[in-house]
C-alpha positions as CSV (number, residue, x, y, z in Angstrom):
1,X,76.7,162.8,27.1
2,X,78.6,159.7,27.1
3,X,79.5,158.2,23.7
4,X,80.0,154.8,23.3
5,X,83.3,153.0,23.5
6,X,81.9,150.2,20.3
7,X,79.4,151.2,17.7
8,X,78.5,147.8,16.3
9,X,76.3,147.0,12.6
10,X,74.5,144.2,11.9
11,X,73.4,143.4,8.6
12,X,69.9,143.8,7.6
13,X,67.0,141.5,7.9
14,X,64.5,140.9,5.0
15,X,61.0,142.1,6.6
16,X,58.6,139.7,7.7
17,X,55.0,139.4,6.8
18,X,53.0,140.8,9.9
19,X,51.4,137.6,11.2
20,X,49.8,137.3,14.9
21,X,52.0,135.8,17.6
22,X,50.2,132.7,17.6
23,X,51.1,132.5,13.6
24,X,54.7,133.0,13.6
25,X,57.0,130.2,12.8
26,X,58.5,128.4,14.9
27,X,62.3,128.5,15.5
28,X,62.7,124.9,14.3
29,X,61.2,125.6,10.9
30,X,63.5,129.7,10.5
31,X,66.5,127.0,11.6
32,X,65.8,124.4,8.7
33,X,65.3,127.3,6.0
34,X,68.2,128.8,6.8
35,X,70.3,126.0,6.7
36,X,69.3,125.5,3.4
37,X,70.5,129.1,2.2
38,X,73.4,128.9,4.5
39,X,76.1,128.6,1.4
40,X,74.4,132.3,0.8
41,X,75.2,134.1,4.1
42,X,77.6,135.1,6.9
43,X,77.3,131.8,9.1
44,X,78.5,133.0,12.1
45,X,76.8,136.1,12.6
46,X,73.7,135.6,11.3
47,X,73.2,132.3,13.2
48,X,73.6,134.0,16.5
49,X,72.1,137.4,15.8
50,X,68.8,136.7,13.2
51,X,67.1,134.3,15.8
52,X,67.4,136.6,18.6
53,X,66.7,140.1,16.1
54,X,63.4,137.9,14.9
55,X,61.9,137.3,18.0
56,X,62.8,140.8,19.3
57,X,61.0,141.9,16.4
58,X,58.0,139.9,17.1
59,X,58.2,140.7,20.9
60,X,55.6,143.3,22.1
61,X,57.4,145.9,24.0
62,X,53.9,147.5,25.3
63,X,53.1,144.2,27.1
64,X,56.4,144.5,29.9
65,X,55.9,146.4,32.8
66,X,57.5,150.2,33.1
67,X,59.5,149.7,35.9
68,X,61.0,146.7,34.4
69,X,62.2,148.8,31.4
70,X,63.6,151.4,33.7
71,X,65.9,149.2,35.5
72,X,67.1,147.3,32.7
73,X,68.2,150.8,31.4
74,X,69.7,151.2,34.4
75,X,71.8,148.7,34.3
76,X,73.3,148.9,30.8
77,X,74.0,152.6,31.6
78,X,76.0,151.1,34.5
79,X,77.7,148.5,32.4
80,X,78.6,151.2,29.7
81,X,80.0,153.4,32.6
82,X,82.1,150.7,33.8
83,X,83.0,149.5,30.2
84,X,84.4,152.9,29.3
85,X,86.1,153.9,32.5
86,X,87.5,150.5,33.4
87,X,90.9,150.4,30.6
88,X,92.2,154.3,33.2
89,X,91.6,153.2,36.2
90,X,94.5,154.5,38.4
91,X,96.9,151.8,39.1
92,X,97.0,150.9,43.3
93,X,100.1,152.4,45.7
94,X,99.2,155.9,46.3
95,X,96.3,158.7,46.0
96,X,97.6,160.8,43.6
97,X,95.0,160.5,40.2
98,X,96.4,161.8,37.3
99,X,94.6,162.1,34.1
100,X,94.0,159.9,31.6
101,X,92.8,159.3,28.2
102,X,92.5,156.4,25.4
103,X,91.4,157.9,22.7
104,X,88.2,160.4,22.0
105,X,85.1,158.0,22.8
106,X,87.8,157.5,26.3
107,X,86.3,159.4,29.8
108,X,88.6,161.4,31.0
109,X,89.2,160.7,34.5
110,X,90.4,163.6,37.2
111,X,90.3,163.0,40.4
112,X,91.7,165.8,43.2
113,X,94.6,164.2,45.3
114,X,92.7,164.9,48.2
115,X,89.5,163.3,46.8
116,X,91.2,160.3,46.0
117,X,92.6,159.7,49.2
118,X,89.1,159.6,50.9
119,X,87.7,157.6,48.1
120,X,90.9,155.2,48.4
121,X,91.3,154.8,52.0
122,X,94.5,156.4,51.8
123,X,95.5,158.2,55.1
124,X,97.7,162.0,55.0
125,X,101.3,161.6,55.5
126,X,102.6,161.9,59.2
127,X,105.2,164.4,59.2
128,X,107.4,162.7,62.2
129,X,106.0,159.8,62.9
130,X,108.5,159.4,66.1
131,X,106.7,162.6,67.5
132,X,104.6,161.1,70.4
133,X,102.3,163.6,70.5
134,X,101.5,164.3,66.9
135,X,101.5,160.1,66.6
136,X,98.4,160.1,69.0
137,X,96.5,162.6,67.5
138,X,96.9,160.9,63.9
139,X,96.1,157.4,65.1
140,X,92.8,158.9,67.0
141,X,91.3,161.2,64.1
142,X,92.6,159.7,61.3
143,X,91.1,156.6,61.7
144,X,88.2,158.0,63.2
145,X,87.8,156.5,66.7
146,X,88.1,160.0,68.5
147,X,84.4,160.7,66.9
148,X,83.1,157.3,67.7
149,X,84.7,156.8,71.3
150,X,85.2,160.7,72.8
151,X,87.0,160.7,75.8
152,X,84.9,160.5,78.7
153,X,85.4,163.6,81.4
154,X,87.6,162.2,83.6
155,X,88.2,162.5,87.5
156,X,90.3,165.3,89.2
157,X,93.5,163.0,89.5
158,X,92.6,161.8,85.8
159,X,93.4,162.6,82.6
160,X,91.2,163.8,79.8
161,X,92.9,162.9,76.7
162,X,93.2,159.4,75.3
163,X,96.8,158.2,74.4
164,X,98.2,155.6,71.8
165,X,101.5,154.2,73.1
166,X,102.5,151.3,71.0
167,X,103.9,148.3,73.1
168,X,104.9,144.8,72.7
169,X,105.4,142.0,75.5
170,X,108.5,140.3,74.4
171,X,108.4,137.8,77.9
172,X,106.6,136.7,80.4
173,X,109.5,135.4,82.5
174,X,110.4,138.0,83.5
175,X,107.5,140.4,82.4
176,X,109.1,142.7,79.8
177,X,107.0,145.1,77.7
178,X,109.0,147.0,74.6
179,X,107.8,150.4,73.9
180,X,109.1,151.5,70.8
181,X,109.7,155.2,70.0
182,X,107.8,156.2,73.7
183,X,110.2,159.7,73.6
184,X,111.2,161.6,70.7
185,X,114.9,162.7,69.6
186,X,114.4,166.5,70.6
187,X,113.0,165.4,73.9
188,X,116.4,162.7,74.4
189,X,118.9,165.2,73.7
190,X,117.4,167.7,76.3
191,X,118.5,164.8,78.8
192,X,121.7,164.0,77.3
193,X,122.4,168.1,77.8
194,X,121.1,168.6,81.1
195,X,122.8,165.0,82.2
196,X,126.7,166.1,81.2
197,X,126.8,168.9,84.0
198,X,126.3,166.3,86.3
199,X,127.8,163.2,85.2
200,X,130.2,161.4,88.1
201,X,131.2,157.7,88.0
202,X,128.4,155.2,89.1
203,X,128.3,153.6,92.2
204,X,127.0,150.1,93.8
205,X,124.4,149.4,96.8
206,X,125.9,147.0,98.7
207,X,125.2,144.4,101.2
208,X,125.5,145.1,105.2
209,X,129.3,145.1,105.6
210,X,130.0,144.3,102.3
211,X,132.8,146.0,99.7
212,X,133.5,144.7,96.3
213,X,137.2,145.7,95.0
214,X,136.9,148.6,92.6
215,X,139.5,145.3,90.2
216,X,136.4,143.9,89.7
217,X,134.8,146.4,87.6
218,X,131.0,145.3,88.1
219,X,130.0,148.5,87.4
220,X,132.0,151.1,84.9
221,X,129.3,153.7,83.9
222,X,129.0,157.3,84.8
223,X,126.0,158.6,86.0
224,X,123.8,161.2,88.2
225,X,120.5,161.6,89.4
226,X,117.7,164.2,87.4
227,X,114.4,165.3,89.4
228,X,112.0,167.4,87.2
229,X,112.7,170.1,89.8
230,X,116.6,170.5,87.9
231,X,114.9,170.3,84.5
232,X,113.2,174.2,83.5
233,X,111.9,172.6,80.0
234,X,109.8,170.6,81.1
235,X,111.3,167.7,79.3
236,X,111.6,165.6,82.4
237,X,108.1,166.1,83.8
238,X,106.6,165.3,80.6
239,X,108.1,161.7,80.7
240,X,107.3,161.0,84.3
241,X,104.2,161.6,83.5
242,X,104.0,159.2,80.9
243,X,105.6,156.6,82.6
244,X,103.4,157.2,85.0
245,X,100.4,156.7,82.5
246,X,101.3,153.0,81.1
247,X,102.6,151.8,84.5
248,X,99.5,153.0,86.4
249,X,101.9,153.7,89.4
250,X,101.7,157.0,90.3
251,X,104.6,159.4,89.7
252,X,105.4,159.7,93.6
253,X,106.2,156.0,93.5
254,X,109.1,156.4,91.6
255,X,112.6,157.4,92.8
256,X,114.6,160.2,90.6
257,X,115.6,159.5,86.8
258,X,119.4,157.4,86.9
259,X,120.8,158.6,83.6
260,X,123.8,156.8,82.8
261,X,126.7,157.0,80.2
262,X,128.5,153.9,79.1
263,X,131.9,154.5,76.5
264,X,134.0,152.1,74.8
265,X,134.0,148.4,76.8
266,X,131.8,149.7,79.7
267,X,129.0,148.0,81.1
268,X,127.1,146.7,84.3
269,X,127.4,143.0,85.2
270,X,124.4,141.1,85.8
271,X,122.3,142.3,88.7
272,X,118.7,142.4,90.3
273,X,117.4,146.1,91.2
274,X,114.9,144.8,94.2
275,X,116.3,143.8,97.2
276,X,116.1,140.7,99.1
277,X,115.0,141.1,102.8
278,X,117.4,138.3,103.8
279,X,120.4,140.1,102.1
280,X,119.9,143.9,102.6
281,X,117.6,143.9,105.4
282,X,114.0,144.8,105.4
283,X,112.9,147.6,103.3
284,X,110.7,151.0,104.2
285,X,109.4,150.4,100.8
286,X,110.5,147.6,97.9
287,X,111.2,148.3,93.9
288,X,109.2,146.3,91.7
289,X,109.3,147.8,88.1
290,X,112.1,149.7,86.1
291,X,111.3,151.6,83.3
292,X,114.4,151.9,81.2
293,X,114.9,154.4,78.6
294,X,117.3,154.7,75.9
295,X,118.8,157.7,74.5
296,X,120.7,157.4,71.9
297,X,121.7,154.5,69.7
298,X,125.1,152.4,70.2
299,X,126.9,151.4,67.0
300,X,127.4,147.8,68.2
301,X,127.2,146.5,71.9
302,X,125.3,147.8,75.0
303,X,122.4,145.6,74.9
304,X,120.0,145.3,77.9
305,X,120.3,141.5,78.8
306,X,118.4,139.2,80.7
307,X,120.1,136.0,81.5
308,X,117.7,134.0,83.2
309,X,114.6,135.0,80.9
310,X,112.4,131.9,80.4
311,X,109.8,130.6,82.6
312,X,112.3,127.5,84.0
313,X,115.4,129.7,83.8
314,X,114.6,131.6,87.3
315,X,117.0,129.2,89.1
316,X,119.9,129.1,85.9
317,X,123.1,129.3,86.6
318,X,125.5,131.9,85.6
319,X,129.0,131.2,85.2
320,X,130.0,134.5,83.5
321,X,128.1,137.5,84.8
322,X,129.6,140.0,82.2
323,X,129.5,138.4,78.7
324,X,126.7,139.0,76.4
325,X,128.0,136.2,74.1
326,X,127.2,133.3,76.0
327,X,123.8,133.2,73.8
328,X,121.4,132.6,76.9
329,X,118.6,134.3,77.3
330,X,117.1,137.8,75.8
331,X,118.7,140.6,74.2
332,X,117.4,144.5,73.8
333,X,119.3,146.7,71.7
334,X,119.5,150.2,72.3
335,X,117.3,152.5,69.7
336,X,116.8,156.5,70.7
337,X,113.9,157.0,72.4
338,X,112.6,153.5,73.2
339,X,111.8,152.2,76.2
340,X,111.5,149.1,78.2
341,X,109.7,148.3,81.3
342,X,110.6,145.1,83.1
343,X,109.2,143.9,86.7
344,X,111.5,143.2,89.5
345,X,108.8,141.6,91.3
346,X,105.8,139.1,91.2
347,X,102.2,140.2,91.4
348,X,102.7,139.4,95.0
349,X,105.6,141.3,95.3
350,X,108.2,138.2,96.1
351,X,111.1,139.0,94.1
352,X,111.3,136.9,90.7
353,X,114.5,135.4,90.1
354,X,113.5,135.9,86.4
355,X,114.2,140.0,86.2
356,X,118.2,139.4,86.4
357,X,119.7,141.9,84.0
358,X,122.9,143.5,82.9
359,X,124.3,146.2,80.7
360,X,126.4,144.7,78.0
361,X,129.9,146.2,76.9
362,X,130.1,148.8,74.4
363,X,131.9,147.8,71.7
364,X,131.9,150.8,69.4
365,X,130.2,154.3,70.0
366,X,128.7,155.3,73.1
367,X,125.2,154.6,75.1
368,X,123.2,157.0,77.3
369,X,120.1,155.3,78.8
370,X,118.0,156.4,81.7
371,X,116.2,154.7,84.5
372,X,113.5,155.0,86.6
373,X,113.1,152.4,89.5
374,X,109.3,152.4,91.2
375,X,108.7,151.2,94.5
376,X,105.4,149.4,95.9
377,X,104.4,152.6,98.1
């Protein structure tokens, strides 16, 4: 049984002559007397309490209605609760109760740590929140939504799991959408491992009858080409697939995985990865997208850059297709296992002069990034 957190006295009242209701005096008349005995009494208390105790006294309980005594009971038990409970409530940042106690007419309140993360909203701890898999699941049944929206059964050529892939649009001109952590750091490295047997210096596409002096240095990485046929993890085939899944192009549409290595001061000039007709000729099949993945972090340098990002910018012009310090257009840095996916093409596949974009110089540490260009058909 509760005990409560004030016992309060009051001091007594002389009895009153039993007189019918329609006898008693009124309040004006109990005022006047006791103003004239006031030098006698407690002012204060007796002013506030002996009206109120008097007609209380003189009130017949029998007259109001059973439920109406019921639910005012009700409500001071509540208001007692809250009264004694209210000085250890647990203070907000975490679910973890303790006990806690005031003194002996105190509740004691214990509260389980699970308990009190379902009564405080408070989600579990996600072990590795950069685990893609394990990020989906948590998002879906944590909150819920895999209970109120099941996946539906889904076509032979579908899928029958949701996903949650965090993205961001960071531009329109070009389109450009950021998706941070899309592969995790075990899954990266498997790249980075399976890359180095391969690695040779990277080369240009050129124009019909074109060469470009190796003095020029547009283009100093090293690089090789991955299929998921040369990767027996797995590794590879898992991220096509999920490229595949937030480009809606289907995995055949892709060409192999470019993974590059840039050291100290290396880099890629400014370039565009479609192809114009009137330059290179027609084309069996054009690339619109690249989805560009990053491996590791770089200390400082080897940003992605696009120099004519900005929806009047398509026609800028670029005096220095190298630098990164000029401070036009949009900068990515490179972060492990972040991706970016940037359009080479218009919705009606012409070519937009918006998706120009260059690998900026290392300037201390070392970038590995991989790319996957997807064609129309």
């Amino acid at each position: 049984m509760l005990e409560p957190h004030h016992r309060h006295t009051y001091p007594s009242i002389p009895s009153v002559p039993q007189q019918p209701a329609t006898m008693a005096p009124s309040l004006g008349e109990w005022e006047t007397d006791q103003k004239f005995h006031a030098p006698h009494a407690h002012k204060l208390r007796s002013q506030v309490w002996d009206p109120v105790l008097l007609r209380l006294r003189q009130f017949r309980l029998q007259t109001v209605p059973l439920p109406v005594v019921a639910i005012v009971a009700f409500l001071a038990f509540l208001a007692g609760t809250w009264l004694e409970t209210v000085e250890v409530l647990p203070a907000p940042g975490g679910p973890t109760i303790s006990i806690a106690s005031s003194g002996p007419a105190t509740r004691k309140v214990l509260m389980h740590e699970k308990g009190a993360a379902i009564s405080t909203g408070a989600l579990p701890a996600l072990q590795n929140p950069l685990l893609p898999e394990q990020f989906e699941k948590y998002a879906l049944d944590a909150t819920g939504f895999s209970k109120a929206r099941p996946a539906l059964t889904a076509a032979e050529s579908g899928d029958n799991q949701m996903h949650v892939i965090p993205f961001q649009t960071i531009s329109w001109y070009p389109r450009i959408t950021y998706y941070p952590g899309f592969v995790d750091k075990e899954r990266a490295e498997k790249v980075i491992a399976l890359a180095k047997k391969f690695l040779s210096p990277s080369s240009l596409a050129y124009r019909p009858g074109e060469s470009i002096p190796e003095s020029q240095n547009v283009r100093t990485s090293s690089g090789c080409f991955l299929s998921r046929e040369m990767d027996s993890t797995g590794t590879l085939r898992w991220i096509e697939d999920r490229i595949a899944q937030v480009t809606h192009l289907p995995v055949e549409n892709g060409e192999a995985f470019n993974v590059l290595r840039y050291m100290k001061t290396q880099h890629y000039d400014s370039h565009y990865d479609s192809f114009a007709e009137t330059e290179y000729g027609k084309q069996p099949s054009q690339r619109i997208a690249t989805f560009l993945l990053f491996l590791s972090d770089v200390e400082e340098g080897g940003e992605t850059v696009f120099k004519r990002e900005g929806r009047q910018n398509g026609n800028r012009t670029i005096t220095d297709w190298r630098t990164c310090e000029d401070g036009i257009g949009i900068k990515v840095k490179p972060k492990q296992g972040d991706a970016v996916l940037f359009w080479s093409t218009k919705p009606d596949l012409t070519l937009d002069d918006h998706a120009l974009h260059g690998a900026c110089p290392i300037v201390k540490g070392e970038k590995w990034s991989m790319a996957k260009w997807i064609h129309e058909k």
